[in-house]
N, CA, C and O atoms as a MOPAC input file, in Angstrom:
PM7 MOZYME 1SCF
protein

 N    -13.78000 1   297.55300 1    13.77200 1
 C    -12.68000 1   296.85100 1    14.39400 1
 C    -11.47800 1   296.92300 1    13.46100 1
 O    -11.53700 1   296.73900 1    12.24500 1
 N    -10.57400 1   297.16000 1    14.03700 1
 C     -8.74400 1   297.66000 1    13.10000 1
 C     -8.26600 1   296.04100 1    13.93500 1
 O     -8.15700 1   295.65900 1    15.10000 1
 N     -8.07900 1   295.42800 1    12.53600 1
 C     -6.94100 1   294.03400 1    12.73000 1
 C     -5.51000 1   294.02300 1    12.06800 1
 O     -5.57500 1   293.70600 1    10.88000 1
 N     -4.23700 1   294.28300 1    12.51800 1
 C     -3.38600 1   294.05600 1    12.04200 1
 C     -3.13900 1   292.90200 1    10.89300 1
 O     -3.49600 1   291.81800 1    11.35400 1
 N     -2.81700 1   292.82400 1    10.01500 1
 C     -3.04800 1   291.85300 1     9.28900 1
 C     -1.42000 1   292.00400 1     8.46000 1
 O     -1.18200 1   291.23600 1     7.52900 1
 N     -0.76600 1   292.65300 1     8.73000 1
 C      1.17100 1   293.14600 1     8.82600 1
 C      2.12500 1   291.36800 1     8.77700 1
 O      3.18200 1   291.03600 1     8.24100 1
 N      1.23100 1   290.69200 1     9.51200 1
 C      2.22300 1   289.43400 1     9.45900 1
 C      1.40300 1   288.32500 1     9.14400 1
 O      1.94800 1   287.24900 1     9.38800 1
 N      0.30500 1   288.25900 1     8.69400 1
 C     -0.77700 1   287.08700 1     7.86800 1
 C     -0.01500 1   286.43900 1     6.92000 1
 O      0.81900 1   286.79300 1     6.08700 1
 N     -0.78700 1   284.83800 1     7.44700 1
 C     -0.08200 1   284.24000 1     6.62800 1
 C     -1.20200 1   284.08300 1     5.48100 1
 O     -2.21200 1   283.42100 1     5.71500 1
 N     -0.98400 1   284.75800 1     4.13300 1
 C     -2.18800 1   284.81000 1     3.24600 1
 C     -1.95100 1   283.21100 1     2.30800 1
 O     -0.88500 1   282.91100 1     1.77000 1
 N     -3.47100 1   282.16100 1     2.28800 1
 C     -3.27800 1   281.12600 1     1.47700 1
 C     -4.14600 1   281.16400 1     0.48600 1
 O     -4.72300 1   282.25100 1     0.52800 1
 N     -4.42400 1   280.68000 1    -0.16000 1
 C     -4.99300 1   280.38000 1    -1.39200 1
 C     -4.97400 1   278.42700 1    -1.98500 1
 O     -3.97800 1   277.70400 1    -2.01800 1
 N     -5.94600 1   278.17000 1    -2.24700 1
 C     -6.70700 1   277.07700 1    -2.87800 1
 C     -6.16200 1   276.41300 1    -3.70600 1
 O     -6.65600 1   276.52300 1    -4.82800 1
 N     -5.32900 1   275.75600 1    -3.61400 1
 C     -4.32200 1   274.75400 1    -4.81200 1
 C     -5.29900 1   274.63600 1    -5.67400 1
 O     -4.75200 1   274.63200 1    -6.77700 1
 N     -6.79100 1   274.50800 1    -5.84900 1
 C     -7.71500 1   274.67100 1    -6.88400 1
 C     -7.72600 1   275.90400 1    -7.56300 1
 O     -8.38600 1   275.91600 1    -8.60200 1
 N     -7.19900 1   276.86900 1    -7.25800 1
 C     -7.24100 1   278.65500 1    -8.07800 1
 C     -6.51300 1   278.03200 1    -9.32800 1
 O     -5.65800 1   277.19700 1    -9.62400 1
 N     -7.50600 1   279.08600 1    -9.95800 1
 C     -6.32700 1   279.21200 1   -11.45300 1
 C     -5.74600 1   280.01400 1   -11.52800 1
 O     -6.13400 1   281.08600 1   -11.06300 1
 N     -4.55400 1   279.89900 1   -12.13500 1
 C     -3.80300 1   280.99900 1   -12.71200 1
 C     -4.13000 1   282.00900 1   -12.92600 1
 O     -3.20400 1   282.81200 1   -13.03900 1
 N     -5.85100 1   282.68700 1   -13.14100 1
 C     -6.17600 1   283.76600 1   -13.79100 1
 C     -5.89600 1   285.07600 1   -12.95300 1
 O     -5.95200 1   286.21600 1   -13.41400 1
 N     -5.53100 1   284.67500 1   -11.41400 1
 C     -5.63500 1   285.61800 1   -10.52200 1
 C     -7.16000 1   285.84900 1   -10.20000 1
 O     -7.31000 1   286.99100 1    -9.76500 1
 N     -8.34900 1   285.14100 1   -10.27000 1
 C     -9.86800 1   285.19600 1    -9.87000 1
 C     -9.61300 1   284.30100 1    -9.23100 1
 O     -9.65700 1   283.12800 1    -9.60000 1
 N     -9.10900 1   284.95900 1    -7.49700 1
 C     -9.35100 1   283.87900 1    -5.97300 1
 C     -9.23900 1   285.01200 1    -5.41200 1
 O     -9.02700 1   286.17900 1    -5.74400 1
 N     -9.48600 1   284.23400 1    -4.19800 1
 C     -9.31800 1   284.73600 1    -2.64500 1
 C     -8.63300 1   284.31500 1    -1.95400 1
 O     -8.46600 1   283.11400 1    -2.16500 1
 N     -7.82800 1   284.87900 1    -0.77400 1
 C     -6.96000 1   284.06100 1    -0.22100 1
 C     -7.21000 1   284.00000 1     1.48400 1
 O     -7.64000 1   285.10100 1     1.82700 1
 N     -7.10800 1   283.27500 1     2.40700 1
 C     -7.63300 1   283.48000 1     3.61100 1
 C     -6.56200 1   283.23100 1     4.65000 1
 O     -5.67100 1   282.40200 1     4.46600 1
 N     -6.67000 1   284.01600 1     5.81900 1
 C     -5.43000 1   284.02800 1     6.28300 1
 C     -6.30800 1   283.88600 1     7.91200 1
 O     -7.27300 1   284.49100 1     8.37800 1
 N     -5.46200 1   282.83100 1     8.41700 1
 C     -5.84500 1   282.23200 1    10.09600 1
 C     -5.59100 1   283.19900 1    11.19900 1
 O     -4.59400 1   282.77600 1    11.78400 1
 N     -6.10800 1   284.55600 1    11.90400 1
 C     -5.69700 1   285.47200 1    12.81700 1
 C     -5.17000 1   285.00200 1    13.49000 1
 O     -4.59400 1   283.97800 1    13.12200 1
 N     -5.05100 1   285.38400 1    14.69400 1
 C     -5.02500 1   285.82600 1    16.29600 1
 C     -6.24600 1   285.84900 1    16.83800 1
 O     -7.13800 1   286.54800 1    16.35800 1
 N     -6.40300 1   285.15200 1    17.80700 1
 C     -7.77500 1   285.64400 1    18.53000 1
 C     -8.66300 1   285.21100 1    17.64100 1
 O     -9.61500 1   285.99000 1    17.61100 1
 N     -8.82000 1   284.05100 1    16.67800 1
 C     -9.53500 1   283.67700 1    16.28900 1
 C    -10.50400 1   283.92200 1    15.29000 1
 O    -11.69400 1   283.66400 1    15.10400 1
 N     -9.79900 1   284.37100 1    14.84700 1
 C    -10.40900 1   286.08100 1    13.88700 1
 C     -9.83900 1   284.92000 1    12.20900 1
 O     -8.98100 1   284.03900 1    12.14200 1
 N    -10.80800 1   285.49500 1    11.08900 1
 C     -9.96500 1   284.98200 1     9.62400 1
 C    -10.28600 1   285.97500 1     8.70200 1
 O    -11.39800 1   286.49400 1     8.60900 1
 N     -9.12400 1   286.28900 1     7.88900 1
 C     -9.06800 1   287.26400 1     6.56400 1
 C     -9.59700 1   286.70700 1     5.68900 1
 O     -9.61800 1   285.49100 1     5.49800 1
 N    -10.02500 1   287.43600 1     5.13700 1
 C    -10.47700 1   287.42100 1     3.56800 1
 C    -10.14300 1   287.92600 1     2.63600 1
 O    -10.86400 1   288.92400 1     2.64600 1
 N     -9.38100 1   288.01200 1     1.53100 1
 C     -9.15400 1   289.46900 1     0.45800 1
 C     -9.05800 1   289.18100 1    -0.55300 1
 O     -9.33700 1   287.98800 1    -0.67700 1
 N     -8.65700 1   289.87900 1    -1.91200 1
 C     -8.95600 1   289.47300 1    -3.10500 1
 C     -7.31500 1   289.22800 1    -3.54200 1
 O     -6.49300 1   289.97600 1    -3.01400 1
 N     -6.90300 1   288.32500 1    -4.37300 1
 C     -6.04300 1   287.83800 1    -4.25500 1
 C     -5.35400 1   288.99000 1    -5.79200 1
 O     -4.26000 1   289.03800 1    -6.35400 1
 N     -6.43200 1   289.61500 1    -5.94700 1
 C     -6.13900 1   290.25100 1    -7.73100 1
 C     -5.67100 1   291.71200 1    -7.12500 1
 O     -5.36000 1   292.57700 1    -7.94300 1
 N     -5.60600 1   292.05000 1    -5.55600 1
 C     -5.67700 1   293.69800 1    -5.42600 1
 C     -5.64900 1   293.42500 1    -3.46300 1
 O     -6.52200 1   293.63900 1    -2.62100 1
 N     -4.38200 1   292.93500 1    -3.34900 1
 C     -3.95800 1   292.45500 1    -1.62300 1
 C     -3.70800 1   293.64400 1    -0.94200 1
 O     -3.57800 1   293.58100 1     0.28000 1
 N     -3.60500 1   294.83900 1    -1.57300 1
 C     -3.07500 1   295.78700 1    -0.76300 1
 C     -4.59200 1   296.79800 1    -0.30800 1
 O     -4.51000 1   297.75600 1     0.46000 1
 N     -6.07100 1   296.28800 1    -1.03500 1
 C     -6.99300 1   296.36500 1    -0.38300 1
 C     -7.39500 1   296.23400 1     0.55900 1
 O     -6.49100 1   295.73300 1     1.22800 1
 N     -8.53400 1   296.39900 1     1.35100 1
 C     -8.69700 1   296.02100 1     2.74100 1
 C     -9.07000 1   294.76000 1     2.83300 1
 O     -9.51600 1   294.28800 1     1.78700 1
 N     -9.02200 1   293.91900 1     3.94200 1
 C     -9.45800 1   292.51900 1     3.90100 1
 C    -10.96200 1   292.59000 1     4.71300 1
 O    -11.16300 1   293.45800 1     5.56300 1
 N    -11.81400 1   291.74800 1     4.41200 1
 C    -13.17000 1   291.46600 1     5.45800 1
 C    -12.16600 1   290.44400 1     6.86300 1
 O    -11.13100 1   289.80100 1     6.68400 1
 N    -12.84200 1   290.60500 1     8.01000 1
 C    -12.41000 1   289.84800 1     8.67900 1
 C    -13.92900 1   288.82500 1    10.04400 1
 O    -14.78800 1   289.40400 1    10.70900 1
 N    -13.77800 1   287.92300 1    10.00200 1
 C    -14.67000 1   287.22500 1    10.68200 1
 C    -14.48900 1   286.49400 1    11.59500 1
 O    -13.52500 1   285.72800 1    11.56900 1
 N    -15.17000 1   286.51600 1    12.42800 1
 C    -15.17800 1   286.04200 1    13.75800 1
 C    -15.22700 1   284.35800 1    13.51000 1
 O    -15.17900 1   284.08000 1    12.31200 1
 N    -15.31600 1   283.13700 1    14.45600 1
 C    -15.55800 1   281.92300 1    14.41400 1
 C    -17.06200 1   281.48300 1    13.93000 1
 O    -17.27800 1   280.53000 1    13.18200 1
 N    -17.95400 1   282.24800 1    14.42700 1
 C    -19.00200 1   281.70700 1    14.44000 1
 C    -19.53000 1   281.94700 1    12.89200 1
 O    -20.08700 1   280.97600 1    12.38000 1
 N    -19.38400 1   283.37800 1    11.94900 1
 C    -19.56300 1   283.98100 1    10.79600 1
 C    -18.53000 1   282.90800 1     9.31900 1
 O    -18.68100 1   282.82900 1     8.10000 1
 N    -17.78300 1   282.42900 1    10.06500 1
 C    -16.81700 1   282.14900 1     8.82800 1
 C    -17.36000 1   280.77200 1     9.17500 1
 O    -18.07300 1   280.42000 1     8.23500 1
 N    -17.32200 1   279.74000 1    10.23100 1
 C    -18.28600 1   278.14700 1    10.16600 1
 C    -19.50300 1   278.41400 1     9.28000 1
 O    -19.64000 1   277.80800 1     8.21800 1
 N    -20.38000 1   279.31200 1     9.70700 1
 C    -21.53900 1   279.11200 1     8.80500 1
 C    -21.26000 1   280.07600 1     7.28500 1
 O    -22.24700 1   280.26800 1     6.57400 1
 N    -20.86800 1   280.24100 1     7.15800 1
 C    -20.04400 1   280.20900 1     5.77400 1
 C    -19.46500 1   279.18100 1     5.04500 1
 O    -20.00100 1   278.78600 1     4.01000 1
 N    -18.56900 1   278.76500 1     5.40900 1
 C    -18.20700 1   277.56000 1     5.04300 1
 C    -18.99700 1   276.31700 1     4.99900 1
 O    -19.05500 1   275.46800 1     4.11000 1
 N    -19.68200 1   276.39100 1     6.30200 1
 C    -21.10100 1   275.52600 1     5.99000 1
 C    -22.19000 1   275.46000 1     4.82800 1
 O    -22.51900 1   274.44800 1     4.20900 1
 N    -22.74900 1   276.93600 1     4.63900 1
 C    -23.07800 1   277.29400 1     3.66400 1
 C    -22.77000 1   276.93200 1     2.34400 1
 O    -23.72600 1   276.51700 1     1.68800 1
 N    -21.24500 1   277.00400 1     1.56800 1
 C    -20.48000 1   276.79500 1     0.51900 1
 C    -20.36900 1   274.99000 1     0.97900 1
 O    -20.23900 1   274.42600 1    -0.10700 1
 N    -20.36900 1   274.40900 1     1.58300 1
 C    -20.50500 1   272.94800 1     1.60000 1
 C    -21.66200 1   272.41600 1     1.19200 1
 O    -21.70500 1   271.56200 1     0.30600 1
 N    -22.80800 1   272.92100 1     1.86500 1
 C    -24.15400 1   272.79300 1     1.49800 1
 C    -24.61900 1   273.30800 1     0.16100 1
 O    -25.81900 1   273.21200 1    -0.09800 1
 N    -23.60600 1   273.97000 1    -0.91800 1
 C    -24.27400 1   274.38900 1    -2.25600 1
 C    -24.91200 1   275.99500 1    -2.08300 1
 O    -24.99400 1   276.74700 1    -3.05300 1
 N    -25.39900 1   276.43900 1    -0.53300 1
 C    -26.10400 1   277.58300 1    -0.88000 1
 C    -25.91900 1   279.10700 1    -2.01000 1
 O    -26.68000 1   280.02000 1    -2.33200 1
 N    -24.24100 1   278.67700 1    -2.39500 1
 C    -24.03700 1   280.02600 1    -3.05800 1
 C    -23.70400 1   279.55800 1    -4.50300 1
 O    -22.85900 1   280.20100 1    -5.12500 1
 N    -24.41100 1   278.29700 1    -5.18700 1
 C    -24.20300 1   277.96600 1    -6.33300 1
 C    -25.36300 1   278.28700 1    -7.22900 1
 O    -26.43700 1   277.68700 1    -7.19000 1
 N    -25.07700 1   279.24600 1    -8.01500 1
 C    -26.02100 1   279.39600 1    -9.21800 1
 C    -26.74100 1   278.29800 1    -9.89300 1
 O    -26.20100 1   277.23900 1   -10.21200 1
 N    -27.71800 1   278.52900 1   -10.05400 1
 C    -28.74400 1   277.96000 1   -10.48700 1
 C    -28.92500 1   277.64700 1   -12.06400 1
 O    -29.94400 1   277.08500 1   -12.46800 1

């Protein structure tokens, strides 16, 4: 799937540090959300549907992607 991503509004986490190690996520069209690396934007972005990015975020609420 090809998503224009030409007029995204790219945000980022008032929690990022300065180091440039974030991500920034940007709200589509059609319900769709970016993903990209905030260190190298002119990369491609992942993009996810509603249902993929809730349980994601669910996920990261619930701890599942915290090292042990």
């Amino acid at each position: 799937m090809t998503v224009d991503l030409s007029g995204a509004r790219w945000l980022k986490s008032s929690r990022s540090a300065s180091n440039g190690q974030c991500v920034e996520v940007a709200f589509l069209d059609g319900d769709l959300i970016g993903v990209r690396d905030s260190k190298n934007p002119a990369c491609s972005a992942l993009v996810f549907g509603p249902g993929e990015w809730e349980a994601f975020t669910a996920g990261v609420r619930d701890g599942e992607f915290t090292r042990a």
